[in-house]
C-alpha positions as protocol buffer text, in pm:
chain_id: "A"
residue {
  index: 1
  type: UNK
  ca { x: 113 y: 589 z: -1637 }
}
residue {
  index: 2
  type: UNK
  ca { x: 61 y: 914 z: -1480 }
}
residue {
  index: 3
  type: UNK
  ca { x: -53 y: 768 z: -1165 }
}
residue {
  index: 4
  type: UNK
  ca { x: 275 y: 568 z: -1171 }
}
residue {
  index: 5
  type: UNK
  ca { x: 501 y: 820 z: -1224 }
}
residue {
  index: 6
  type: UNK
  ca { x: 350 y: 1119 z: -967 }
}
residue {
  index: 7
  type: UNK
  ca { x: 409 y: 867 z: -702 }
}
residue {
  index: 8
  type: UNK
  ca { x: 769 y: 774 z: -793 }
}
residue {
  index: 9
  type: UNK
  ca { x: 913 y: 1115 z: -768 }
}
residue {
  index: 10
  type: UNK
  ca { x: 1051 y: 1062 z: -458 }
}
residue {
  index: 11
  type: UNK
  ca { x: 1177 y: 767 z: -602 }
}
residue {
  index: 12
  type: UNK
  ca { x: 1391 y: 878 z: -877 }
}
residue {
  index: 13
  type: UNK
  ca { x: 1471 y: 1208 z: -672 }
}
residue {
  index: 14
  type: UNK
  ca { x: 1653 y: 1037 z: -417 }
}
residue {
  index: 15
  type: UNK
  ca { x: 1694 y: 651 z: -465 }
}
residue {
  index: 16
  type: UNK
  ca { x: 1537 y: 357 z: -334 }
}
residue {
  index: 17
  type: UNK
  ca { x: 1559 y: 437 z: 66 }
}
residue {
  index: 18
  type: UNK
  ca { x: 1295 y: 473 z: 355 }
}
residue {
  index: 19
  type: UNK
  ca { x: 1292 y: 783 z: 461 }
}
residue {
  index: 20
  type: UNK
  ca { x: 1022 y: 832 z: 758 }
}
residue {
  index: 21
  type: UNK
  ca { x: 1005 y: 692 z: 1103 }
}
residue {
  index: 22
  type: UNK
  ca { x: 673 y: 530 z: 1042 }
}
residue {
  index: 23
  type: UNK
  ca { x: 784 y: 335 z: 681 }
}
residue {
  index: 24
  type: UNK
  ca { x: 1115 y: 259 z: 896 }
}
residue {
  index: 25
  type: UNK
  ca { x: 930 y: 70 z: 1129 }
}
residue {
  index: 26
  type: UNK
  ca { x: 742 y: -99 z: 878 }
}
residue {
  index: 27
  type: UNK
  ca { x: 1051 y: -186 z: 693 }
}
residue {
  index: 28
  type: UNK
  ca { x: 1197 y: -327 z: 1029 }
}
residue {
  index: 29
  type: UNK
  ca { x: 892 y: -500 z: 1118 }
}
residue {
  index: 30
  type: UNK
  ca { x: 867 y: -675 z: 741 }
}
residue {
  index: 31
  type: UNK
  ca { x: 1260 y: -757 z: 787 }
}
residue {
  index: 32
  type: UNK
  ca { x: 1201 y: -971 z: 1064 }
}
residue {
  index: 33
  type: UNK
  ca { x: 897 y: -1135 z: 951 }
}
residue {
  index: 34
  type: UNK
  ca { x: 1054 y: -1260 z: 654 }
}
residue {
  index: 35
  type: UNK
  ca { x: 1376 y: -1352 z: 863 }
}
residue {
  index: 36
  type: UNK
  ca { x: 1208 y: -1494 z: 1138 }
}
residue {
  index: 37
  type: UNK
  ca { x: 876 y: -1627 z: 1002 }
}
residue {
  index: 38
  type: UNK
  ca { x: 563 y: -1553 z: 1162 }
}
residue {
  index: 39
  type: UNK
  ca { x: 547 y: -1776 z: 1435 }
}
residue {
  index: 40
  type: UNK
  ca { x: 860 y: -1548 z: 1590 }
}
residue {
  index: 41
  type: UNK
  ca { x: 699 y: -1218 z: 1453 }
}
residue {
  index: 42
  type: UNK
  ca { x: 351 y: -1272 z: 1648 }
}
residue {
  index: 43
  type: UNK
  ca { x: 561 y: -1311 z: 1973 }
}
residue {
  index: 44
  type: UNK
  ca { x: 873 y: -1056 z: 1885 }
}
residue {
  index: 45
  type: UNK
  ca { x: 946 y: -796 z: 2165 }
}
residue {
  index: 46
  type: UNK
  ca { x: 1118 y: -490 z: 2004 }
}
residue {
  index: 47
  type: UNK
  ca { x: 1372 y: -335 z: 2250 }
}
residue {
  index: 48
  type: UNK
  ca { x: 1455 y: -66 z: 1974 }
}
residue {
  index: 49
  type: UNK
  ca { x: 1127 y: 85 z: 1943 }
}
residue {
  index: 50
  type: UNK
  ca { x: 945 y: 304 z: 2205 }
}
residue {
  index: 51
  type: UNK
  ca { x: 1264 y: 281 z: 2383 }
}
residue {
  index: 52
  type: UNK
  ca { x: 1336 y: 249 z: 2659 }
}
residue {
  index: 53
  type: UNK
  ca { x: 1012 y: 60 z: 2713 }
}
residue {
  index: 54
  type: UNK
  ca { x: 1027 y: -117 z: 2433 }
}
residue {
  index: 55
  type: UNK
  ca { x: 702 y: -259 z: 2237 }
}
residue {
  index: 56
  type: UNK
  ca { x: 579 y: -595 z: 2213 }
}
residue {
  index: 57
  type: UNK
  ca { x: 498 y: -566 z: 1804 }
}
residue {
  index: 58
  type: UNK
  ca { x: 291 y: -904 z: 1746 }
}
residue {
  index: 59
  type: UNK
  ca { x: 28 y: -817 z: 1919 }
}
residue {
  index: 60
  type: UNK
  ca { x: -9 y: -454 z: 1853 }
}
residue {
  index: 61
  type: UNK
  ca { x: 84 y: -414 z: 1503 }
}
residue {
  index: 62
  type: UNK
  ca { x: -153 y: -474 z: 1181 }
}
residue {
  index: 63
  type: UNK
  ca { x: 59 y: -705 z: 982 }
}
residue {
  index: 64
  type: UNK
  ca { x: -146 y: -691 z: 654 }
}
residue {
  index: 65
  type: UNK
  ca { x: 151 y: -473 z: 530 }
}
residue {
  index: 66
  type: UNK
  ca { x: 444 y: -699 z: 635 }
}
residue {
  index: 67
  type: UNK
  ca { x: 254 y: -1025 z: 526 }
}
residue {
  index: 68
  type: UNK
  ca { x: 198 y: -853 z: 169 }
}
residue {
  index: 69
  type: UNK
  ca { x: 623 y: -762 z: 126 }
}
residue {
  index: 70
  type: UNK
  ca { x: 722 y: -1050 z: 251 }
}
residue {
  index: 71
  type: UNK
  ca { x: 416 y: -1260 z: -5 }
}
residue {
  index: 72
  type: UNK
  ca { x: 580 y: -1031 z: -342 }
}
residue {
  index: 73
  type: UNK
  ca { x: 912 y: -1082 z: -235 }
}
residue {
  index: 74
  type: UNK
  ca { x: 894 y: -1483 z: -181 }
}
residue {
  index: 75
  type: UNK
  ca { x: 687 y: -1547 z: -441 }
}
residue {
  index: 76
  type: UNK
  ca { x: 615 y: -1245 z: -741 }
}
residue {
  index: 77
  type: UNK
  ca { x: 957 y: -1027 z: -718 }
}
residue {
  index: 78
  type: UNK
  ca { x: 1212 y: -1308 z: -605 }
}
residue {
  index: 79
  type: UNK
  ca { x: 1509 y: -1088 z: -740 }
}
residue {
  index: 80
  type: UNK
  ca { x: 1401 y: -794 z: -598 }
}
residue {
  index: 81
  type: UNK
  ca { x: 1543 y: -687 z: -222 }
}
residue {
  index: 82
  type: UNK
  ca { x: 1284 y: -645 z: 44 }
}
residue {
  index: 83
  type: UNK
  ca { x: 1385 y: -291 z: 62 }
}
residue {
  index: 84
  type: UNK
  ca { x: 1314 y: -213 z: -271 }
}
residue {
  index: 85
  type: UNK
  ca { x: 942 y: -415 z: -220 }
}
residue {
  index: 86
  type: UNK
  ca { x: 859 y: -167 z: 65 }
}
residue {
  index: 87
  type: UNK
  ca { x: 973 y: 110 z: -112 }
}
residue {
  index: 88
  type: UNK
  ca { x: 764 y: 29 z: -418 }
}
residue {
  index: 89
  type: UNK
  ca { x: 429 y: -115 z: -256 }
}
residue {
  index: 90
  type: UNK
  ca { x: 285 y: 235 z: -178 }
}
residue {
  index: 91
  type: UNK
  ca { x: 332 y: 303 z: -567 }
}
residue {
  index: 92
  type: UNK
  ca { x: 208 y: -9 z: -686 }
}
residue {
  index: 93
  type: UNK
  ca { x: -131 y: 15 z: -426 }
}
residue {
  index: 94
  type: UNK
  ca { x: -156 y: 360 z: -539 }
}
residue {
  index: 95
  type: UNK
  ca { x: -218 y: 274 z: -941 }
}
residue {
  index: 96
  type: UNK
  ca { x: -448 y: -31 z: -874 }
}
residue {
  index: 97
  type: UNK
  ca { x: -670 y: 234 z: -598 }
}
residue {
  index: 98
  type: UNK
  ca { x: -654 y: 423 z: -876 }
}
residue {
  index: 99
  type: UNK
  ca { x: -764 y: 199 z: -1164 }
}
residue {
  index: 100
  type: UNK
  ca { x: -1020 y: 59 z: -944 }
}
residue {
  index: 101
  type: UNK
  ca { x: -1164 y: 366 z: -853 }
}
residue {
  index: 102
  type: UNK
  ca { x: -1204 y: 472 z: -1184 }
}
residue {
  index: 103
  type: UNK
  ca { x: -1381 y: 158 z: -1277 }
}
residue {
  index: 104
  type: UNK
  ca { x: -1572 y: 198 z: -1010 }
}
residue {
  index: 105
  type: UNK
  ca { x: -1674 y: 558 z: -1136 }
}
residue {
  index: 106
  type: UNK
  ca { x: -1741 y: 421 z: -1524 }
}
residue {
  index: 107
  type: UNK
  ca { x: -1961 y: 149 z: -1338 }
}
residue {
  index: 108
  type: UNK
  ca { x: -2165 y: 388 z: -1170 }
}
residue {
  index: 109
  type: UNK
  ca { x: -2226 y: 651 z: -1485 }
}
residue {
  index: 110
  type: UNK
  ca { x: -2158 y: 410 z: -1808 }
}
residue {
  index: 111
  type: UNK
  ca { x: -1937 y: 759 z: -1922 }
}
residue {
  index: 112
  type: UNK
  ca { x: -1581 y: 744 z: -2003 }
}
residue {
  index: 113
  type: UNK
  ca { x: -1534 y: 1078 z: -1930 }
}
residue {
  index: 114
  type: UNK
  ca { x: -1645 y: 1063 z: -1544 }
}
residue {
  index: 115
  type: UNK
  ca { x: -1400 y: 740 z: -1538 }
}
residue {
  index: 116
  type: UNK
  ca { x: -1117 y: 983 z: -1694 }
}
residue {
  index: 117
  type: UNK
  ca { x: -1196 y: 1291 z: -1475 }
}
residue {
  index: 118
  type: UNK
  ca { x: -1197 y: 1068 z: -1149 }
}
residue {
  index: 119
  type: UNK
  ca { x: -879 y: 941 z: -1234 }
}
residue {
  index: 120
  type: UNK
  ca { x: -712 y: 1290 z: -1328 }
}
residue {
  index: 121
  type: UNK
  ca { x: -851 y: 1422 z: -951 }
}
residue {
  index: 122
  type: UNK
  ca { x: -710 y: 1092 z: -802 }
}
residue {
  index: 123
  type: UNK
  ca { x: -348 y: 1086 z: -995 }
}
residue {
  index: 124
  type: UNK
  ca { x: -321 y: 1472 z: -854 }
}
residue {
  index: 125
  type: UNK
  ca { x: -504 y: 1446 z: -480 }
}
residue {
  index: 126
  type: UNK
  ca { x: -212 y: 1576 z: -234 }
}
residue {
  index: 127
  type: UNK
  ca { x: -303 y: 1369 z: 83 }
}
residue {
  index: 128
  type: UNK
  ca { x: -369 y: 1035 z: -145 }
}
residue {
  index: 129
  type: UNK
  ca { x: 31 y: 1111 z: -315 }
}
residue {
  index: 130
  type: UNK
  ca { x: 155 y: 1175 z: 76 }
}
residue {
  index: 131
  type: UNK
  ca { x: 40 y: 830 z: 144 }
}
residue {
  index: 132
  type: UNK
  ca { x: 90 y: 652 z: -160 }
}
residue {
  index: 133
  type: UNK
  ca { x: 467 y: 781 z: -268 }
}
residue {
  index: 134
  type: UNK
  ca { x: 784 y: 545 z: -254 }
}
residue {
  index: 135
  type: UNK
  ca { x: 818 y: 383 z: 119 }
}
residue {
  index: 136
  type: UNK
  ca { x: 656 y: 116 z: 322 }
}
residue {
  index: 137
  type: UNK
  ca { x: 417 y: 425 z: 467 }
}
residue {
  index: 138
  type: UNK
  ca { x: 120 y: 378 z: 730 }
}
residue {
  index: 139
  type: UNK
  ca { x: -205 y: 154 z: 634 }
}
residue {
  index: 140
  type: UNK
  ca { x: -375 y: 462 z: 424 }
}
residue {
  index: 141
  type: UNK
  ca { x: -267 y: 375 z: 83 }
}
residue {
  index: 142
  type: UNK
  ca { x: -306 y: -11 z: 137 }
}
residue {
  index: 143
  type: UNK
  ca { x: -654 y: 90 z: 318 }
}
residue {
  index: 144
  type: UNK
  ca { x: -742 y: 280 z: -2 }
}
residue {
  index: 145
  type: UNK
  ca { x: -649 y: -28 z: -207 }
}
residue {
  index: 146
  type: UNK
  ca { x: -848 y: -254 z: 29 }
}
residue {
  index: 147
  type: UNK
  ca { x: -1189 y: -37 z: -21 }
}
residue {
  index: 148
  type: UNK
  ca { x: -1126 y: -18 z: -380 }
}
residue {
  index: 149
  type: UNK
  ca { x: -1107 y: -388 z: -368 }
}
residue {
  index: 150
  type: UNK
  ca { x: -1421 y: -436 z: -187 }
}
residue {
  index: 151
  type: UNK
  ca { x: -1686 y: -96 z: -324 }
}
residue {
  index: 152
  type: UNK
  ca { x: -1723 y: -248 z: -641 }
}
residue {
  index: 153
  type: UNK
  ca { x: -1874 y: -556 z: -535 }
}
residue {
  index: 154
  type: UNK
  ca { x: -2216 y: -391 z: -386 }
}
residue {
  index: 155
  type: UNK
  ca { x: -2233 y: -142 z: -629 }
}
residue {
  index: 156
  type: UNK
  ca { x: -2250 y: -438 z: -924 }
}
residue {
  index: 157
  type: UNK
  ca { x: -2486 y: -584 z: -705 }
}
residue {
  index: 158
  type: UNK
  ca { x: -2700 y: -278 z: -648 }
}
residue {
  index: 159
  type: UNK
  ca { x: -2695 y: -203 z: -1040 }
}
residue {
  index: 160
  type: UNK
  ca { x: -2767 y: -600 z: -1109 }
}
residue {
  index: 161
  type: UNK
  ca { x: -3066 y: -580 z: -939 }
}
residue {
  index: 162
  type: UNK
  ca { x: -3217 y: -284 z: -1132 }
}
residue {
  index: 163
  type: UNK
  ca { x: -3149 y: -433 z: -1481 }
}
């Protein structure tokens, strides 16, 4: 809960809006994926962005964030706006890093109490909250997710093998 909360300050202090130029982008980006579908987001051309250049954003763009808004909001949170998926992804990433890492933690050391001190340092971390607090932000908090996904795995293996 407390990792849930922390992150949704922003949140509750000033609504459900994207409010940074990077998280704007994303937004835009995951707008006209699910608009457009992929085939027209690997090959869009933004005019708006890096103006006056412009940017050609399908084949310069990670779209592991954009593919995973527009996969909640077609098929988990249906009622929910695609704003309101960006703006609560970062949140949502943040709780299961945190979870995971903690698990991780009790997995290593068999102690509850390094799982709950891990998790009190990770709810409170500064740079993980910048990254993981209400908007469609840059790839840190889903990369934080990702290698809590993934660490466990060799870890269960490494401790599997000693037993």
């Amino acid at each position: 809960y407390k990792a849930y909360s922390i992150r949704l300050h922003s949140v509750e202090e000033y609504g459900n809006i994207i409010h940074e130029f990077d998280p704007y982008f994303n937004f835009r980006a995951t707008e006209y994926l699910y608009h457009n579908g992929w085939a027209r987001f690997v090959t869009w051309f933004d005019y708006q962005s890096w103006y006056p250049l412009g940017r050609p954003v399908g084949t310069t763009i990670y779209p592991g964030m954009q593919v995973t808004a527009v996969f909640i909001k077609n098929h988990i949170m249906k009622s929910m706006s695609l704003n309101d998926v960006c703006v609560y992804i970062p949140v949502w990433f943040g709780v299961i890093a945190s979870l995971l890492v903690g698990l991780i933690a009790y997995e290593c050391t068999l102690e509850c109490n390094s799982d709950s001190q891990i998790l009190i340092v990770l709810w409170n971390i500064v740079a993980d909250e910048k990254n993981q607090i209400g908007s469609l932000s840059s790839s840190s908090s889903s990369s934080l997710s990702s290698s809590s996904f993934i660490v466990p795995f060799p870890c269960t293996a490494f401790l599997n093998s000693f037993a």
